[in-house]
N, C-alpha and C positions, 0 to 999 in steps of 0.2 A: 134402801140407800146402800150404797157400795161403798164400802170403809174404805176403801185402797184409792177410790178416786178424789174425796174429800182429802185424807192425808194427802195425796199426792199433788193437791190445788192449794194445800197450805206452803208445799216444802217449792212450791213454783213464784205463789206467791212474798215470799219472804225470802230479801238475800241475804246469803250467811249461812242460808240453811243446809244442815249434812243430814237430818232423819229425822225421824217423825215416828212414836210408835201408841200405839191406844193400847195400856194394858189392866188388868185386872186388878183385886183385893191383893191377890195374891204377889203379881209381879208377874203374872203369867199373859203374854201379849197377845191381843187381840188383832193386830195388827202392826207389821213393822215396814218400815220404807227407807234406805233400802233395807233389804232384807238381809241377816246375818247377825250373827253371835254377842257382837259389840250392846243391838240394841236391847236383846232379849236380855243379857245378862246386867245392863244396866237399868233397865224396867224392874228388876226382880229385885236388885238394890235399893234403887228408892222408892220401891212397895215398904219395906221397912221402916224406912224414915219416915214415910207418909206415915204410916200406923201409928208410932210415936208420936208425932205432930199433930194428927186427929187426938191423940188419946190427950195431949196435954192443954188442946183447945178445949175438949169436953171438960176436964178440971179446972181451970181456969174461966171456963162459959166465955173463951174467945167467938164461939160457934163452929162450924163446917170451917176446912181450909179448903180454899176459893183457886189462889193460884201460888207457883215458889218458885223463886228462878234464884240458882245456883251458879256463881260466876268463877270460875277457876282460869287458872292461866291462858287458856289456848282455848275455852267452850264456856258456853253458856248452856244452860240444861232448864229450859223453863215448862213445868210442871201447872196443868191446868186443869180441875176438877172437870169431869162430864156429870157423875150419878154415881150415885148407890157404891161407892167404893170405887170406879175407874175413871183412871187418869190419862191425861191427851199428853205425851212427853214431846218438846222439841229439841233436837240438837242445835246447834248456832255458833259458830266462829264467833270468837270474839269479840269480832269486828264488824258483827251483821250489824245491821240494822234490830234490835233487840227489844226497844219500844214498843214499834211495829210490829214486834214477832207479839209479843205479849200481846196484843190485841190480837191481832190474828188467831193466837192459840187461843185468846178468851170467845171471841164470833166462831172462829171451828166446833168449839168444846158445847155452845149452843143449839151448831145445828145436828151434834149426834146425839144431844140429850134426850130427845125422844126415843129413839133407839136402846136407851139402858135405863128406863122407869117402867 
């Protein structure tokens, strides 16, 4: 499977959308679209949060965190579990369509999960 063509059929299929990145435990991205500094460096930011949020679902026995969408003035930033620690990040205006994108990120985040078990 080709990570760049999947990300690249979610950020087509969803308007609003500005990028799209799949990255690691770490924040370390496995793929970004477009590609550049913005997305890397904000994958590697809510690597962190993610951690914290895994750690307080495990206390708590919420289970796994599934999906998180972060709404600030001017972005949407919806966050979607694949496996094993990596997460499928979308960027989104505002004003996308943001529903939509959530499902989308959720059916995208499916069909890479064989790919990271």
């Amino acid at each position: 499977m080709n990570f760049d063509e999947v990300v690249t059929e979610l950020l087509d299929r969803c308007p609003g959308a500005g990028g799209a990145a799949v990255f690691d435990p770490d924040g370390i991205p496995v793929v970004t679209t477009p590609r550049g500094d913005n997305l890397e460096n904000l994958s590697a930011e809510f690597a962190s949060i993610v951690k914290s949020l895994e750690q307080a679902g495990r206390e708590f026995q919420h289970g796994q965190l599934q999906q998180l969408s972060v709404f600030a003035e001017n972005t949407v930033v919806i966050l979607t579990s694949i496996a094993a620690g990596y997460f499928l990040m979308l960027i989104m205006d505002r004003h996308g369509l943001v529903g939509k994108a959530r499902l989308l990120s959720r059916l995208t985040s499916e069909r890479l999960y064989t790919e990271f078990v």
